[in-house]
PDB file of N, CA, C, O and CB in Angstrom:
ATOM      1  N   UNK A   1      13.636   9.887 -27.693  1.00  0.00           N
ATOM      2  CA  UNK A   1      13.679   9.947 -26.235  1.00  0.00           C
ATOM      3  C   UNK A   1      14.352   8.701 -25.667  1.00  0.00           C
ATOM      4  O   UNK A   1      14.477   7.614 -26.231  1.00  0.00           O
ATOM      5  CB  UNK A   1      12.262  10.097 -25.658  1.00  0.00           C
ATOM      6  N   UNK A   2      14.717   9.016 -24.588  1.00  0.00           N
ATOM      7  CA  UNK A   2      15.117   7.924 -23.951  1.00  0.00           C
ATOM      8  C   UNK A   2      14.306   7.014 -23.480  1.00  0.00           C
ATOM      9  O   UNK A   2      13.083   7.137 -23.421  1.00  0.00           O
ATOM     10  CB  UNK A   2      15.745   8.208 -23.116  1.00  0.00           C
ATOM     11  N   UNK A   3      15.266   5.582 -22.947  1.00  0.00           N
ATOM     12  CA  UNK A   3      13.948   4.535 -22.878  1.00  0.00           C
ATOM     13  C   UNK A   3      14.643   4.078 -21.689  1.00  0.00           C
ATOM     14  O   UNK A   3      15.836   4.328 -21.523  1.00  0.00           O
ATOM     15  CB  UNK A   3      13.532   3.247 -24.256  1.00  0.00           C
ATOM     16  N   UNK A   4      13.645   3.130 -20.486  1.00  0.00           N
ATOM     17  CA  UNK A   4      14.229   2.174 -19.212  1.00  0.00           C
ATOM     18  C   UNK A   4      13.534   0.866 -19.462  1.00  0.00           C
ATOM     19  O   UNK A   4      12.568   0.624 -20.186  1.00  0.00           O
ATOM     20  CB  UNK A   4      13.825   2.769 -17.521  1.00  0.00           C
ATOM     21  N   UNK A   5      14.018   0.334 -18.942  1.00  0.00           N
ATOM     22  CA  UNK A   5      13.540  -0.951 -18.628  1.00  0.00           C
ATOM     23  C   UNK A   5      13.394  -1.331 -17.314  1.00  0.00           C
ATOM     24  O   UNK A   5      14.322  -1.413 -16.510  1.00  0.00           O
ATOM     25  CB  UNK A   5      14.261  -1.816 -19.157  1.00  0.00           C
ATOM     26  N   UNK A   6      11.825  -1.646 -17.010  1.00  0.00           N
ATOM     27  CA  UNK A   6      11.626  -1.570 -14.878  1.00  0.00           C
ATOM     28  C   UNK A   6      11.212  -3.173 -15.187  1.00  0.00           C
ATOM     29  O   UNK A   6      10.553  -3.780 -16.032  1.00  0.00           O
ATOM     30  CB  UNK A   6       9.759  -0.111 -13.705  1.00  0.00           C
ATOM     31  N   UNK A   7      11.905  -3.448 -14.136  1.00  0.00           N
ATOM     32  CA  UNK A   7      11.631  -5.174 -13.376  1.00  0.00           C
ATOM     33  C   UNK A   7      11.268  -5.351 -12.369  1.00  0.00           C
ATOM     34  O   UNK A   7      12.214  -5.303 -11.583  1.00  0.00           O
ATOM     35  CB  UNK A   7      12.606  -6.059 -13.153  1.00  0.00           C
ATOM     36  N   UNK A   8       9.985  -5.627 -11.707  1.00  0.00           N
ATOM     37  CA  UNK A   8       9.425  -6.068 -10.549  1.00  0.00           C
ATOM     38  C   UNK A   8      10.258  -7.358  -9.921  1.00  0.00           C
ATOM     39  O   UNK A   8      10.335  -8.472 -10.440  1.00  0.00           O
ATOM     40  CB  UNK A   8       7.949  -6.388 -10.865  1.00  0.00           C
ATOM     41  N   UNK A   9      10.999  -6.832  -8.390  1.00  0.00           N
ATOM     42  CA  UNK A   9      11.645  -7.721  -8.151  1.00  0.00           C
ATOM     43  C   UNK A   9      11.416  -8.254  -7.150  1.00  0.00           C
ATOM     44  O   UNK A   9      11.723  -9.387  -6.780  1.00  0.00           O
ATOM     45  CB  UNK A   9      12.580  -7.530  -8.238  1.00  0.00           C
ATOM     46  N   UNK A  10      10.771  -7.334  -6.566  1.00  0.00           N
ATOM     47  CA  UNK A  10       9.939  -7.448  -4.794  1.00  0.00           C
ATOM     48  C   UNK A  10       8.456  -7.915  -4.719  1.00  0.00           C
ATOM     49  O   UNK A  10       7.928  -7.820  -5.828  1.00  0.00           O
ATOM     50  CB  UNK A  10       9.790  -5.765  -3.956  1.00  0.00           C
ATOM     51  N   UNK A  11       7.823  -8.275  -3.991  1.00  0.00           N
ATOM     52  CA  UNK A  11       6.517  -8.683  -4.454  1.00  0.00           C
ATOM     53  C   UNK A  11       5.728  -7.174  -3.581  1.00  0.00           C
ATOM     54  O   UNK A  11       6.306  -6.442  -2.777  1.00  0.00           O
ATOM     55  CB  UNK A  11       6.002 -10.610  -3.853  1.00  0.00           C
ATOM     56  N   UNK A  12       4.563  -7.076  -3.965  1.00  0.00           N
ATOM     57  CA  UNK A  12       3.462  -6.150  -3.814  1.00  0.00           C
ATOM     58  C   UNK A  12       2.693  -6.889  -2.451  1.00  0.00           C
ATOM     59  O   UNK A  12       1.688  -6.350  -1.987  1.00  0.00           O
ATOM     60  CB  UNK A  12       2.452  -6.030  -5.353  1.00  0.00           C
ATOM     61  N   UNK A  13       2.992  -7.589  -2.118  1.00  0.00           N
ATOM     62  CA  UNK A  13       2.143  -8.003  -1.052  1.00  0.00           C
ATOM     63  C   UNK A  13       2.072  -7.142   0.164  1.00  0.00           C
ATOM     64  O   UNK A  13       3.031  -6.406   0.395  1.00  0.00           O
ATOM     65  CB  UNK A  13       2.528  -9.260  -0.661  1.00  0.00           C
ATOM     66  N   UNK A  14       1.418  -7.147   0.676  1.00  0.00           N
ATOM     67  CA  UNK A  14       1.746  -6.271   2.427  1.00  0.00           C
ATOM     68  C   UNK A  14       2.326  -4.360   1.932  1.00  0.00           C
ATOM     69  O   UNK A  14       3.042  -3.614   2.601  1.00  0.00           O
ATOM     70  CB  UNK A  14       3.820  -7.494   3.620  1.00  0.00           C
ATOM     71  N   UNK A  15       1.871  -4.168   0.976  1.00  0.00           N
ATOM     72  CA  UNK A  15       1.856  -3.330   0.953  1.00  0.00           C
ATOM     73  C   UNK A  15       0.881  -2.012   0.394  1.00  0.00           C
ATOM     74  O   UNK A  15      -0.099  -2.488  -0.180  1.00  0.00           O
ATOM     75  CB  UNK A  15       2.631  -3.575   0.777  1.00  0.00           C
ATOM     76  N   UNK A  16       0.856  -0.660   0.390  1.00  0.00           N
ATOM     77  CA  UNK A  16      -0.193   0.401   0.313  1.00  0.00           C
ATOM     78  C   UNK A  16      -0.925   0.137  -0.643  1.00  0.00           C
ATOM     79  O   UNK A  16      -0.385  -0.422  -1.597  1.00  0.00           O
ATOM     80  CB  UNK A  16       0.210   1.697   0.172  1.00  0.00           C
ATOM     81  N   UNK A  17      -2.332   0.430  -0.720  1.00  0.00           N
ATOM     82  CA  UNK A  17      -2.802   0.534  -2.046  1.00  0.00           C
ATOM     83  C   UNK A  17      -2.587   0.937  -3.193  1.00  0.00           C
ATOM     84  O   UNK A  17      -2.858   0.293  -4.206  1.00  0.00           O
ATOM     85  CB  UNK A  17      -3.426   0.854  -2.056  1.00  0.00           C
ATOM     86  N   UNK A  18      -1.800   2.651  -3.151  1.00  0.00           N
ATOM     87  CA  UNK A  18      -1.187   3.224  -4.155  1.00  0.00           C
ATOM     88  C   UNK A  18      -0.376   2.452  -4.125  1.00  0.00           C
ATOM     89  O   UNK A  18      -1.072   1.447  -3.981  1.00  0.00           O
ATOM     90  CB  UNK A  18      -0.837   4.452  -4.194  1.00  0.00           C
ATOM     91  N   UNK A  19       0.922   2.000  -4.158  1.00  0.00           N
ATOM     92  CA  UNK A  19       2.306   1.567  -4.613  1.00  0.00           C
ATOM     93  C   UNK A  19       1.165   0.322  -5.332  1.00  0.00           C
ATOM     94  O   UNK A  19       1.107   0.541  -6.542  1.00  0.00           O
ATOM     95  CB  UNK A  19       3.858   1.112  -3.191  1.00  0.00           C
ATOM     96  N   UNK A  20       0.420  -0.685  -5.001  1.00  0.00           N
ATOM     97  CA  UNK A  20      -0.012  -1.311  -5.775  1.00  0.00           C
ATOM     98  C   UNK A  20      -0.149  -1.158  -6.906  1.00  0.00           C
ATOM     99  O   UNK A  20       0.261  -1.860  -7.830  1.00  0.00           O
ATOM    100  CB  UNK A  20      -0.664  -1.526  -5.514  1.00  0.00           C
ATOM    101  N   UNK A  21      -1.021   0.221  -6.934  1.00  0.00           N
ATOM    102  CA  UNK A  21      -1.591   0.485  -7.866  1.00  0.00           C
ATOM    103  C   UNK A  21      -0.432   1.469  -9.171  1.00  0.00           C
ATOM    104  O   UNK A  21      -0.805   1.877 -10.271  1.00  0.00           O
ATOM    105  CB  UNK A  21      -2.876   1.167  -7.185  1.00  0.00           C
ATOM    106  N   UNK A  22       0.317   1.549  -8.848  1.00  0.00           N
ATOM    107  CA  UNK A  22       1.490   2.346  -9.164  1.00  0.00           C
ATOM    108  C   UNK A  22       2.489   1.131 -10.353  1.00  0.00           C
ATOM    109  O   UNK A  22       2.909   1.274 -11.501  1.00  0.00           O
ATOM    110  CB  UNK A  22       2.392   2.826  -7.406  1.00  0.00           C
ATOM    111  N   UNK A  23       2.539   0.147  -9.500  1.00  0.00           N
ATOM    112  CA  UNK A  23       3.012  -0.942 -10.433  1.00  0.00           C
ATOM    113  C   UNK A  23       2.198  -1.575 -11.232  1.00  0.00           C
ATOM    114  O   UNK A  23       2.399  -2.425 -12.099  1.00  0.00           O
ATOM    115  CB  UNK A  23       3.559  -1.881  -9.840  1.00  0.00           C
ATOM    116  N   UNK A  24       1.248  -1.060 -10.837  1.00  0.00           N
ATOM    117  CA  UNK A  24       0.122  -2.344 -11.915  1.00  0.00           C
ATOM    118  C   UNK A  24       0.169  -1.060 -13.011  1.00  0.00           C
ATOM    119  O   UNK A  24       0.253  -1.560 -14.133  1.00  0.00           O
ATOM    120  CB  UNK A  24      -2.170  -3.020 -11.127  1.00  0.00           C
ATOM    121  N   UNK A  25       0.147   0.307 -13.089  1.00  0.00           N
ATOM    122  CA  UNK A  25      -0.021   0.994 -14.034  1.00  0.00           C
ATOM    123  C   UNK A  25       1.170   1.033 -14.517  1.00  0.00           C
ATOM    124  O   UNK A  25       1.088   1.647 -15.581  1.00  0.00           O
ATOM    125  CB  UNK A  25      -0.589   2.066 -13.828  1.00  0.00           C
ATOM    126  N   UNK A  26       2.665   0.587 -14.245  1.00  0.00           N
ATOM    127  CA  UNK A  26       3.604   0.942 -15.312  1.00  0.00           C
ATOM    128  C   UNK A  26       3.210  -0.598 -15.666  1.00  0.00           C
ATOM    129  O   UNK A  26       4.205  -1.228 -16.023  1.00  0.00           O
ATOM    130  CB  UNK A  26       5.381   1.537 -14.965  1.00  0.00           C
ATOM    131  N   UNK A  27       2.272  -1.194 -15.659  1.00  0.00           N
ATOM    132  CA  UNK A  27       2.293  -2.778 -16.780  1.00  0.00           C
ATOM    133  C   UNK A  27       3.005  -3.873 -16.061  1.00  0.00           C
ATOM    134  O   UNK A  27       3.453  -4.796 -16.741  1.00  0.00           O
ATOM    135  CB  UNK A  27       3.299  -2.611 -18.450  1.00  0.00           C
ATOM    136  N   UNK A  28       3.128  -3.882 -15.059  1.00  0.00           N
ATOM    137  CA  UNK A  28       3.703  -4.958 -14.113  1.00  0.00           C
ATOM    138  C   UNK A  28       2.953  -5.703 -13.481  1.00  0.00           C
ATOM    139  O   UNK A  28       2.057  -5.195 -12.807  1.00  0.00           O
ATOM    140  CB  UNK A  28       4.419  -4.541 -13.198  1.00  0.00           C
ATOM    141  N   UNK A  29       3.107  -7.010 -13.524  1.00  0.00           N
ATOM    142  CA  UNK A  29       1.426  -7.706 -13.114  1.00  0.00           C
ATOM    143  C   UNK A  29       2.541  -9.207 -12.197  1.00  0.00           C
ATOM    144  O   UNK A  29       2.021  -9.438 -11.105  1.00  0.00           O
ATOM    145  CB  UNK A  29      -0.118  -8.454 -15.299  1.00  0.00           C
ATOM    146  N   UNK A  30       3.664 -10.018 -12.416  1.00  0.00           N
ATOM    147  CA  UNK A  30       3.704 -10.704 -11.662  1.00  0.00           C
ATOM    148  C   UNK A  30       5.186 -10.628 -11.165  1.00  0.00           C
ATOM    149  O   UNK A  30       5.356  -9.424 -10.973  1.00  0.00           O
ATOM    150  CB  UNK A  30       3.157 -11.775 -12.096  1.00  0.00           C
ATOM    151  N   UNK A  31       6.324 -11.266 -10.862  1.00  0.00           N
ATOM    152  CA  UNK A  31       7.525 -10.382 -10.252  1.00  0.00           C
ATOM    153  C   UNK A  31       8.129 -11.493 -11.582  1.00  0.00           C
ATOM    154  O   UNK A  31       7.693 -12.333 -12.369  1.00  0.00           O
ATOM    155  CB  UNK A  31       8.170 -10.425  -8.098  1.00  0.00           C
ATOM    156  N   UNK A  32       9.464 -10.804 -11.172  1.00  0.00           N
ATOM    157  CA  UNK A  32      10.333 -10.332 -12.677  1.00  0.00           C
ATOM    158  C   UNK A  32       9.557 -10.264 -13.991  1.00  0.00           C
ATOM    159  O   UNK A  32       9.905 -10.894 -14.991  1.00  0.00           O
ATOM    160  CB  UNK A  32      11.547 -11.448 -13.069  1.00  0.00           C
ATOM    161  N   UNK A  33       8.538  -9.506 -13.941  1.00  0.00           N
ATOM    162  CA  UNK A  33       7.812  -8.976 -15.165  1.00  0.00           C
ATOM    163  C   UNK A  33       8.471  -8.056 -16.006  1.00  0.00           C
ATOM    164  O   UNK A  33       7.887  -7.232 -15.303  1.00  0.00           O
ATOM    165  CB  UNK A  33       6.647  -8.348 -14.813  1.00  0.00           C
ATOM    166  N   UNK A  34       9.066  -7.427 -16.760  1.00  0.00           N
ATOM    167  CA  UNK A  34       9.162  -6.523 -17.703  1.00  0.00           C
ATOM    168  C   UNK A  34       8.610  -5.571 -18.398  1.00  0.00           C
ATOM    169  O   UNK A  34       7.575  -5.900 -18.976  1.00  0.00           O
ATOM    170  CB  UNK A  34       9.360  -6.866 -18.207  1.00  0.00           C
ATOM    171  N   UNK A  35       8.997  -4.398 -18.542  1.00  0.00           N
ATOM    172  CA  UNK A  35       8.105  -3.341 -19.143  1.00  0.00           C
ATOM    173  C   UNK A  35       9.329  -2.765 -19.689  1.00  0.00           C
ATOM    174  O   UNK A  35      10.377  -3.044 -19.106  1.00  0.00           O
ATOM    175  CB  UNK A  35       7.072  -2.339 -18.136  1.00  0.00           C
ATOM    176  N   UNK A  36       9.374  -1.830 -20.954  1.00  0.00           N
ATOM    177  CA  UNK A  36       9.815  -0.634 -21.692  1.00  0.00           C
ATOM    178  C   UNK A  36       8.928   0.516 -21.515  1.00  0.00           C
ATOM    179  O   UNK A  36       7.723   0.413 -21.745  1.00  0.00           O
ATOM    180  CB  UNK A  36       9.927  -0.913 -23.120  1.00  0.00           C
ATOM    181  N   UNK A  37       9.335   1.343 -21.214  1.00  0.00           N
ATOM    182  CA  UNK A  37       8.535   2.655 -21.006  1.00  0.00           C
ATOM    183  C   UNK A  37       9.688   3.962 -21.564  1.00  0.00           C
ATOM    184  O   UNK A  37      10.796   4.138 -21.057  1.00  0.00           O
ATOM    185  CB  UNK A  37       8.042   2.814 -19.095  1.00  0.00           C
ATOM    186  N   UNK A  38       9.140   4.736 -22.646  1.00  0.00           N
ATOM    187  CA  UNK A  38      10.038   6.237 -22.874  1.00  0.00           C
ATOM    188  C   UNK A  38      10.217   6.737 -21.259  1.00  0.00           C
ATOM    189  O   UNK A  38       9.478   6.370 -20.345  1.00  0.00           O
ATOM    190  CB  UNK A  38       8.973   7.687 -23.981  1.00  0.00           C
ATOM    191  N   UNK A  39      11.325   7.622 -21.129  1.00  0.00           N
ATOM    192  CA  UNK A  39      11.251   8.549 -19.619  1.00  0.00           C
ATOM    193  C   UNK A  39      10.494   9.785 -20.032  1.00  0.00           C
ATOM    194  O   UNK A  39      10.626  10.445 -21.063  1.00  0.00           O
ATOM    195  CB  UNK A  39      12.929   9.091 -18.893  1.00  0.00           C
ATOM    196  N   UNK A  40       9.745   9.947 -19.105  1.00  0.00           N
ATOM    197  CA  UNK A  40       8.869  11.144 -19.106  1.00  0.00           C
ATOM    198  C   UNK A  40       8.989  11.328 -17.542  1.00  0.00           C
ATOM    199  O   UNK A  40       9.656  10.678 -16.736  1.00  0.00           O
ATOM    200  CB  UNK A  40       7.215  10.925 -19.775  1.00  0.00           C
ATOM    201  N   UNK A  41       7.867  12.764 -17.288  1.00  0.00           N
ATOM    202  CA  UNK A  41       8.303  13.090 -15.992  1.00  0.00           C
ATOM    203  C   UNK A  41       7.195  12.190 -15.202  1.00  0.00           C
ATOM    204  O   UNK A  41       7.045  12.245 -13.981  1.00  0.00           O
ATOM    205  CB  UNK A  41       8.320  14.799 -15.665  1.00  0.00           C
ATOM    206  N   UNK A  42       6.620  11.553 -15.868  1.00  0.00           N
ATOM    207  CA  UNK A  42       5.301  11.149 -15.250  1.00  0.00           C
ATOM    208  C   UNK A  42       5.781   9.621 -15.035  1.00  0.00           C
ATOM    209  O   UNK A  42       5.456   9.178 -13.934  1.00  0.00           O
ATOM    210  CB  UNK A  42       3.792  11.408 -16.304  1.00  0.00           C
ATOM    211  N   UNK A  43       6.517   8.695 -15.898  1.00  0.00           N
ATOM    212  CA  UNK A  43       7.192   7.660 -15.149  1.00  0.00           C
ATOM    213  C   UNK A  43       8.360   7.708 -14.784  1.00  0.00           C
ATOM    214  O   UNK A  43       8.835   6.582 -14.635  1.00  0.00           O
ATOM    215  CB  UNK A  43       7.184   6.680 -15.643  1.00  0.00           C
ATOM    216  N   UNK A  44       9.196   8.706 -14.525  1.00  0.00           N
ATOM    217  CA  UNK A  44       9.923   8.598 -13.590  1.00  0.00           C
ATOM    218  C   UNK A  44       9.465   9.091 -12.482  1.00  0.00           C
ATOM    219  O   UNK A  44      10.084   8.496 -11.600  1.00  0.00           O
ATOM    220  CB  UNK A  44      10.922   8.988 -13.839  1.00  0.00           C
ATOM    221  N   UNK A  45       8.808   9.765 -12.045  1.00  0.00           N
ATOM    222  CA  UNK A  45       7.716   9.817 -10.754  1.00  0.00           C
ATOM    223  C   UNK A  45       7.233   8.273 -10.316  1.00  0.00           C
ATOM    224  O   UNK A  45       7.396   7.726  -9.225  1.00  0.00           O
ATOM    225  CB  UNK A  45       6.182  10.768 -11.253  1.00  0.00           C
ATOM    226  N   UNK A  46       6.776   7.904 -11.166  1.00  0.00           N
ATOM    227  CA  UNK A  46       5.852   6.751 -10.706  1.00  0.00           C
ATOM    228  C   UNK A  46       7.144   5.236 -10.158  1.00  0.00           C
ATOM    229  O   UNK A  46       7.004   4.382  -9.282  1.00  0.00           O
ATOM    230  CB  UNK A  46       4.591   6.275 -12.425  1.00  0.00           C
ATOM    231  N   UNK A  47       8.259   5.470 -11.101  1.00  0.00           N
ATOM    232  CA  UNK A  47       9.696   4.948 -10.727  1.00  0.00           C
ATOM    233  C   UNK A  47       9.962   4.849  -9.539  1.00  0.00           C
ATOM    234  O   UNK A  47      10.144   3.810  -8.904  1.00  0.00           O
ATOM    235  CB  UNK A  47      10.709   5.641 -11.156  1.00  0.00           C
ATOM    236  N   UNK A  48      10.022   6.524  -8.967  1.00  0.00           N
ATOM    237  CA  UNK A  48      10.528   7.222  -7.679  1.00  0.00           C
ATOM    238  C   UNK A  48       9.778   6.464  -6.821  1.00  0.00           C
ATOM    239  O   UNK A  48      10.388   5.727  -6.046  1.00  0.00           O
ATOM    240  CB  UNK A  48      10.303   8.843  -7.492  1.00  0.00           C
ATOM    241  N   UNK A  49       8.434   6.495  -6.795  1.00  0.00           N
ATOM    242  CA  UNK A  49       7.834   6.112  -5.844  1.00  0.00           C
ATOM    243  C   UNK A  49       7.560   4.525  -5.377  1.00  0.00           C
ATOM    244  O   UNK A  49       7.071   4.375  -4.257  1.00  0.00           O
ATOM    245  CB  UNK A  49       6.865   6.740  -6.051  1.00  0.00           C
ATOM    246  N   UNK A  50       7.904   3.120  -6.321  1.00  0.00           N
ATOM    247  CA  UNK A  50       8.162   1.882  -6.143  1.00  0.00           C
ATOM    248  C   UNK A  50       9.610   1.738  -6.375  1.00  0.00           C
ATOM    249  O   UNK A  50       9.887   0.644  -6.866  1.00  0.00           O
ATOM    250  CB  UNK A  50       7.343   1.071  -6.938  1.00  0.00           C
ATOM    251  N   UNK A  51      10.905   2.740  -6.111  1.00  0.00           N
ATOM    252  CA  UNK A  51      11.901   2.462  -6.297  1.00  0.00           C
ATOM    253  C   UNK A  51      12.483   0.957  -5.646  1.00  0.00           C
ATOM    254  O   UNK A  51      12.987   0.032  -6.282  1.00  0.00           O
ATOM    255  CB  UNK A  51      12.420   3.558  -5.977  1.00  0.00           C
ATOM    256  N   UNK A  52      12.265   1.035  -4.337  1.00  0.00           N
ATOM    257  CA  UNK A  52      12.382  -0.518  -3.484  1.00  0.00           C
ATOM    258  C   UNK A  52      11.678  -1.330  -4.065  1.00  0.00           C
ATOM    259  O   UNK A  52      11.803  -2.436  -3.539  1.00  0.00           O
ATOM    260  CB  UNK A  52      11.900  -0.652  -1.993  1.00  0.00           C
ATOM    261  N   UNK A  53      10.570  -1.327  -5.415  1.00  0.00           N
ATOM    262  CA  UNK A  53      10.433  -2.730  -5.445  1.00  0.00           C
ATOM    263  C   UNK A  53      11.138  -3.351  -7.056  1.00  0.00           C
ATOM    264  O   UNK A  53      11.359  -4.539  -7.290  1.00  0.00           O
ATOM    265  CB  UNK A  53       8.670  -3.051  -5.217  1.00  0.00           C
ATOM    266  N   UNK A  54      11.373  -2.276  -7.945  1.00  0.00           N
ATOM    267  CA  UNK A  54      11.949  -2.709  -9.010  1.00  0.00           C
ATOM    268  C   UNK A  54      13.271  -2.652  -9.117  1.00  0.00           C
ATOM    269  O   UNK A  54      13.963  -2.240  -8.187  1.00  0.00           O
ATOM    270  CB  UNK A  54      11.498  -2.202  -9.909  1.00  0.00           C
ATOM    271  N   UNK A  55      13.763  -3.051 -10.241  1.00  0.00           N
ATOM    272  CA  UNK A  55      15.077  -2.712 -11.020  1.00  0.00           C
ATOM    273  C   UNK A  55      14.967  -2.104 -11.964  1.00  0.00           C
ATOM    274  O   UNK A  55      14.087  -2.431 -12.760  1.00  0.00           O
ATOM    275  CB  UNK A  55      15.794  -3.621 -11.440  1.00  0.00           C
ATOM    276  N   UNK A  56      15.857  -0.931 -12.255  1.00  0.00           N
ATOM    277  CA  UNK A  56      15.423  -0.021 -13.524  1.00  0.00           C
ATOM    278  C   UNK A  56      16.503   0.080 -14.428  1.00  0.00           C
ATOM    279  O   UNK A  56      17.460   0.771 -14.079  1.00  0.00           O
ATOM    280  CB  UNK A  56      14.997   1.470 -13.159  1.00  0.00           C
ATOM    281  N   UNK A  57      16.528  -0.600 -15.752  1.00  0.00           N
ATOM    282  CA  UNK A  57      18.099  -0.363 -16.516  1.00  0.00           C
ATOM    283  C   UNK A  57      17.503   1.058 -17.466  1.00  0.00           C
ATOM    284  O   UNK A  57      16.343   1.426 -17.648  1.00  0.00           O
ATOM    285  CB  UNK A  57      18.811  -2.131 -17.819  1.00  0.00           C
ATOM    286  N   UNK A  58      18.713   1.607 -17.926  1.00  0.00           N
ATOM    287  CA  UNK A  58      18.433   2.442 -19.080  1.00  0.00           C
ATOM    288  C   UNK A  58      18.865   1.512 -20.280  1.00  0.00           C
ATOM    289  O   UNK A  58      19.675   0.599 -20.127  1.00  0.00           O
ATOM    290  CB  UNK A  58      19.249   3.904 -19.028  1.00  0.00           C
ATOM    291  N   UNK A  59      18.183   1.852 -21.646  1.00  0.00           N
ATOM    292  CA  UNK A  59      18.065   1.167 -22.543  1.00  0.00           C
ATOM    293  C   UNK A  59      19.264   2.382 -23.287  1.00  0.00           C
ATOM    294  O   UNK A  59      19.650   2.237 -24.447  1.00  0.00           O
ATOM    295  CB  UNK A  59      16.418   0.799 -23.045  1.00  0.00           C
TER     296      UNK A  59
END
């Protein structure tokens, strides 16, 4: 499968609870953090929805 790489680039502050909680579950905890994640439909959903705060490369 294919793989991305998401980078927290924006900070989480001042913002919804979900989107919080959205980045803390793809493994993102402080800004320019890093994660590898396979694409599935379930993180690219979760992608879609903090698109404004990361960067997403394909691997």
């Amino acid at each position: 499968m294919a793989k991305v790489k998401v980078t927290l680039v924006r900070s989480t502050i001042k913002r919804p609870k979900d989107q919080k909680a959205t980045v803390q579950a793809l493994g993102l905890r402080k800004l320019n953090s890093s994660r590898e994640h396979e694409v599935t439909p379930q993180i690219q959903g979760m992608i879609r929805k903090v698109a404004h705060l990361l960067h997403v490369e394909e691997l």
